[in-house]
C-alpha positions in Angstrom: -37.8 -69.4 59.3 -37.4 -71.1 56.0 -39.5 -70.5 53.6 -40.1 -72.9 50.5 -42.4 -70.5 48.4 -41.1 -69.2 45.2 -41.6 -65.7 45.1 -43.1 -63.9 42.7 -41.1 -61.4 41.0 -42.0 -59.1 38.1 -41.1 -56.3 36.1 -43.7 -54.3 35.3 -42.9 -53.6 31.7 -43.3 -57.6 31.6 -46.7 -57.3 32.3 -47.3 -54.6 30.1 -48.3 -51.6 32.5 -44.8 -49.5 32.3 -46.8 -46.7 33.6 -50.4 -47.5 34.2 -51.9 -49.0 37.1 -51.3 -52.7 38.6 -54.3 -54.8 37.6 -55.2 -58.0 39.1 -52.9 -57.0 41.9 -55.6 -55.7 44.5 -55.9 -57.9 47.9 -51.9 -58.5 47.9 -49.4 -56.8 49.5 -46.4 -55.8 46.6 -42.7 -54.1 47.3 -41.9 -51.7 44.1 -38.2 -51.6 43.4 -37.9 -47.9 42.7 -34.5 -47.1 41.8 -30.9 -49.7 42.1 -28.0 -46.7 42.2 -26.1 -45.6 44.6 -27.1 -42.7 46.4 -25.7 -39.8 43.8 -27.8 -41.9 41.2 -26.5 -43.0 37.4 -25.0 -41.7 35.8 -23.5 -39.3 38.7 -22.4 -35.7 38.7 -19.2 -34.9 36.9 -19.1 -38.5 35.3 -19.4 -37.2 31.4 -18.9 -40.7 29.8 -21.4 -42.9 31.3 -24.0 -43.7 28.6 -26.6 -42.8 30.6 -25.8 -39.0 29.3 -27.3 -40.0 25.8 -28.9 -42.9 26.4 -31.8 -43.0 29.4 -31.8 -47.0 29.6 -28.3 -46.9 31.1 -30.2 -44.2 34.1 -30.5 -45.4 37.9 -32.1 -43.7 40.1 -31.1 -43.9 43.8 -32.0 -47.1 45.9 -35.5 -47.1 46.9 -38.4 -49.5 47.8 -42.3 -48.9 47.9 -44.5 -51.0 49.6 -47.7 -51.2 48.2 -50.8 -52.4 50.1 -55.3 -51.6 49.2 -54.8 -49.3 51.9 -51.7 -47.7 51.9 -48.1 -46.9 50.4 -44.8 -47.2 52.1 -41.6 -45.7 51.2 -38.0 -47.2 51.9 -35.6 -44.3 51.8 -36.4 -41.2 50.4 -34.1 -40.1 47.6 -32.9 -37.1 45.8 -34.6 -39.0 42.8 -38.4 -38.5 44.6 -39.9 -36.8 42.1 -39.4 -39.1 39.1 -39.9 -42.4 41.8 -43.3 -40.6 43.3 -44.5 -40.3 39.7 -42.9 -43.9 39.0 -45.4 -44.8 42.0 -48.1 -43.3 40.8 -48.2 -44.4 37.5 -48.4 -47.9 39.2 -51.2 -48.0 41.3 -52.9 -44.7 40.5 -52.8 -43.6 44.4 -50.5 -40.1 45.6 -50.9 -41.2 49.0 -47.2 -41.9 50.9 -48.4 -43.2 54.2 -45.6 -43.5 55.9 -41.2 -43.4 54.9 -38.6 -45.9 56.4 -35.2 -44.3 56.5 -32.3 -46.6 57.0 -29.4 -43.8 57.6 -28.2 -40.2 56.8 -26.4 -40.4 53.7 -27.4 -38.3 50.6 -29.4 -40.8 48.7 -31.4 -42.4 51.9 -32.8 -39.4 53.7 -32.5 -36.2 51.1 -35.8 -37.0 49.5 -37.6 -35.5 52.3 -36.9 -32.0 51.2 -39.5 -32.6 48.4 -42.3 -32.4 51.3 -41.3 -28.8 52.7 -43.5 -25.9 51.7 -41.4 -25.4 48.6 -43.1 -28.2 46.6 -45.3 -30.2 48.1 -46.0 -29.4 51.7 -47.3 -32.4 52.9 -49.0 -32.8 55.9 -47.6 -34.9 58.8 -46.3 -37.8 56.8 -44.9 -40.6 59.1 -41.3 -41.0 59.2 -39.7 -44.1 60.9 -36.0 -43.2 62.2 -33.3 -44.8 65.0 -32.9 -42.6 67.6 -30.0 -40.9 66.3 -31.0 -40.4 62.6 -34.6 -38.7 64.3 -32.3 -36.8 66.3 -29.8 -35.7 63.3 -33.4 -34.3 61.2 -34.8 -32.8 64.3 -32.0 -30.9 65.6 -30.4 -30.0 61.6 -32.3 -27.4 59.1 -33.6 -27.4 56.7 -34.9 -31.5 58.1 -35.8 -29.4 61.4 -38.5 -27.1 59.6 -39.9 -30.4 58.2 -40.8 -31.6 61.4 -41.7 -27.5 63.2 -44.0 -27.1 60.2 -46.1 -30.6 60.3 -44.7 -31.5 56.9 -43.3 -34.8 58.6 -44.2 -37.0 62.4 -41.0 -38.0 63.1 -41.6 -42.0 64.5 -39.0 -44.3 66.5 -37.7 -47.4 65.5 -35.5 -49.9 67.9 -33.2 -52.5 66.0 -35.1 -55.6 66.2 -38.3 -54.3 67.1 -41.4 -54.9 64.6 -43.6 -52.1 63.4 -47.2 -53.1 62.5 -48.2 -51.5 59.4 -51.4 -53.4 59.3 -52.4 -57.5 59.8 -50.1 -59.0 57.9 -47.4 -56.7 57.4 -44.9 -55.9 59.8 -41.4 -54.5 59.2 -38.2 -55.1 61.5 -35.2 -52.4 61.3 -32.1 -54.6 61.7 -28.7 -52.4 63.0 -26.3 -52.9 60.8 -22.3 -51.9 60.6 -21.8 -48.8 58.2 -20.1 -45.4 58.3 -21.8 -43.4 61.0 -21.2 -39.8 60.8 -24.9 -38.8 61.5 -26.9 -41.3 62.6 -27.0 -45.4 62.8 -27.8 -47.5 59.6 -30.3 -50.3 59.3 -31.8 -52.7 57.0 -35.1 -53.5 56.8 -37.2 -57.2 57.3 -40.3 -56.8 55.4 -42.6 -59.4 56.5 -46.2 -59.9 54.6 -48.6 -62.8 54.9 -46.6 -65.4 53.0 -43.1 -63.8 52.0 -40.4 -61.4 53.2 -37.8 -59.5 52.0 -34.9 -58.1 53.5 -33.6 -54.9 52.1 -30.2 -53.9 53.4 -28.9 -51.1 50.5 -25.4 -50.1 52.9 -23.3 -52.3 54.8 -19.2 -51.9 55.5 -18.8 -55.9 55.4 -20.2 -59.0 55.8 -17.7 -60.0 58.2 -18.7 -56.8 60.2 -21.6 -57.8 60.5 -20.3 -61.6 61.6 -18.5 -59.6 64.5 -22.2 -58.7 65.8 -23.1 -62.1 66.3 -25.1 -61.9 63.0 -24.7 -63.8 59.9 -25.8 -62.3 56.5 -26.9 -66.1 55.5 -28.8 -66.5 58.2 -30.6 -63.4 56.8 -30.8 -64.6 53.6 -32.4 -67.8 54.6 -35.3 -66.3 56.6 -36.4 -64.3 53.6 -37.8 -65.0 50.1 -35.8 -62.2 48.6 -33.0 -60.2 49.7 -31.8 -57.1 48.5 -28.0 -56.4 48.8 -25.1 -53.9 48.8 -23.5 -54.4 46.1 -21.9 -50.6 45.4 -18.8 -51.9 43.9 -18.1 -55.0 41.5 -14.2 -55.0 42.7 -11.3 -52.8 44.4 -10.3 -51.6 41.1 -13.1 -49.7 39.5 -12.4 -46.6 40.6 -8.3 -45.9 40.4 -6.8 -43.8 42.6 -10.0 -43.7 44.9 -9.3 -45.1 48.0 -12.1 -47.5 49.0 -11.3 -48.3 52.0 -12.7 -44.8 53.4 -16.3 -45.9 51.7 -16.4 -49.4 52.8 -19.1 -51.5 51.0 -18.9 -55.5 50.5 -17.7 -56.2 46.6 -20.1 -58.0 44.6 -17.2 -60.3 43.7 -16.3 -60.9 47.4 -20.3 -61.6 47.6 -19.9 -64.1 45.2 -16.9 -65.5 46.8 -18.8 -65.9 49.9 -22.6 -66.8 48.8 -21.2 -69.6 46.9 -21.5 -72.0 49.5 -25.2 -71.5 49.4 -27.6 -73.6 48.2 -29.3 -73.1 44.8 -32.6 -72.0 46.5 -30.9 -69.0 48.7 -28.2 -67.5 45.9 -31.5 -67.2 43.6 -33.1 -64.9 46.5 -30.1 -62.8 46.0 -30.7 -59.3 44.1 -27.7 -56.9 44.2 -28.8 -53.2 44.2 -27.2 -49.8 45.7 -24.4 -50.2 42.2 -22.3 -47.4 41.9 -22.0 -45.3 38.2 -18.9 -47.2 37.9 -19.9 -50.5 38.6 -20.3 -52.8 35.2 -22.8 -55.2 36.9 -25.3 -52.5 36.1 -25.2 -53.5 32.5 -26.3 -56.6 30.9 -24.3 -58.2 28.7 -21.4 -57.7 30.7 -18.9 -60.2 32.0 -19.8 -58.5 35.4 -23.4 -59.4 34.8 -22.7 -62.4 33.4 -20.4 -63.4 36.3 -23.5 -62.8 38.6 -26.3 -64.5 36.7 -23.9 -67.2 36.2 -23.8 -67.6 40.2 -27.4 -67.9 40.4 -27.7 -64.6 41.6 -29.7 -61.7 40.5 -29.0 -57.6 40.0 -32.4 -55.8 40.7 -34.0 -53.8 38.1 -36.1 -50.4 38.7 -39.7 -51.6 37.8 -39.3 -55.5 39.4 -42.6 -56.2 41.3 -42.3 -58.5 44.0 -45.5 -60.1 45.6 -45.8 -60.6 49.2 -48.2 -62.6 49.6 
């Protein structure tokens, strides 16, 4: 369904609470972007000249969402980068609680978070985790993800592509299958539906026209939601010379913009790229690459941006 609602989107050190508690936020249901890199995080291992050695405004941590409701807080992925984004969280609303963790697939930066709630650090105590069949089969049939779920650290929950989970009254949230390298387990995105806006949050994808070839259309996507957060790992084939791309298959943010141009002004704005790799120059502002996407009335999400749901 359409929606004509402009959404409301925020960063937090806009509103002047970097790392204090939301105010004037309680009765509505938020998402919490909590990290934009690719899965190894910026700047990665082994890559000594990215700024973000000496200069911490130039860090990403990996892709992650919160949703934040009174009651209850949601995780979307759970990265290698959960300590500094469970703090992040906490700073925000003030709450430790992580009520429940959506896992899209079985790559590093999605699912490797969940170590952090074994009996080494925190030892949580039957925290939900939502998983396709094949990704709940990959953590309960692999250590050390098997003596998460042996110990009670995590309840292992199932999703079905296309089926909605009811987190509470007016928030549900639909995994959506999507085409993407497959060693372990399936990958999906995620429809987060609240009262009055939704969000789709699809970090992975090999190609927009694989997805086509399952008789779904990423515009059609894009135009039930108020926001939609995209792969956009790569700016173009040549970032990374002599790395053959073809064997990590994500859509290029310039192919994106290729094809999203034939959108109308109201859809490219819902448009946040996320998932960038360290060597992808859209991560920067002030770029041509940046540029180049602002310029198409598209957006690259910040950590920090607050998105109101309704």
């Amino acid at each position: 369904m359409m929606r004509f609602l402009a959404p409301l989107i925020m960063s937090l050190s806009m509103i002047g609470c970097h790392t204090a508690e939301v105010r004037g936020l309680e009765g509505h249901a938020r998402v919490l972007v909590l990290g934009t890199g690719q899965d190894a995080g910026v700047p990665q291992a082994g890559a000594f000249a990215h700024p973000g050695w000496d200069n911490p405004e130039h860090n990403r941590s990996a892709t992650c969402l919160a949703v934040i409701t009174d009651d209850a807080q949601y995780l979307f992925d759970c990265t290698p980068d959960f300590r500094e984004q469970y703090r992040l969280l906490y700073e925000t609303t003030g709450s430790p609680n992580i009520d429940g963790i959506f896992l899209t697939h079985a790559h590093i930066g999605h699912y490797s978070g969940l170590m952090f709630l074994g009996r080494e650090s925190m030892g949580t105590d039957h925290v939900p985790v939502w998983a396709m069949p094949r990704m709940k089969s990959f953590l309960q049939t692999n250590g050390p993800w098997s003596l998460l779920v042996e110990l009670g650290n995590i309840e292992l929950r199932d999703l079905s592509s296309g089926v909605a989970i009811q987190l509470e009254s007016d928030l549900t949230v639909t995994p959506l299958l999507v085409p993407h390298r497959g060693e372990f387990s399936e990958t999906v995105g995620f429809m987060i539906e609240g009262a009055k806006q939704s969000i789709l949050y699809l970090p992975d994808i090999d190609s927009w026209d694989k997805l086509d070839a399952t008789g779904v259309r990423i515009e059609d996507l894009i135009a039930q939601v108020d926001i939609a957060y995209l792969d956009a790992t790569f700016f173009s084939g040549d970032e990374l010379p002599g790395v053959d791309l073809s064997q990590i298959p994500h859509p290029f943010i310039t192919t994106s913009l290729d094809r999203f141009e034939a959108l109308c002004p109201s859809d490219r704005a819902k448009i946040h790229f996320l998932h960038l790799n360290h060597s992808n120059p859209a991560q920067f502002e002030h770029t041509d690459a940046h540029e180049e996407v602002t310029a198409a009335g598209m957006s690259v999400a910040k950590q920090g941006d607050l998105t109101i749901l309704d």
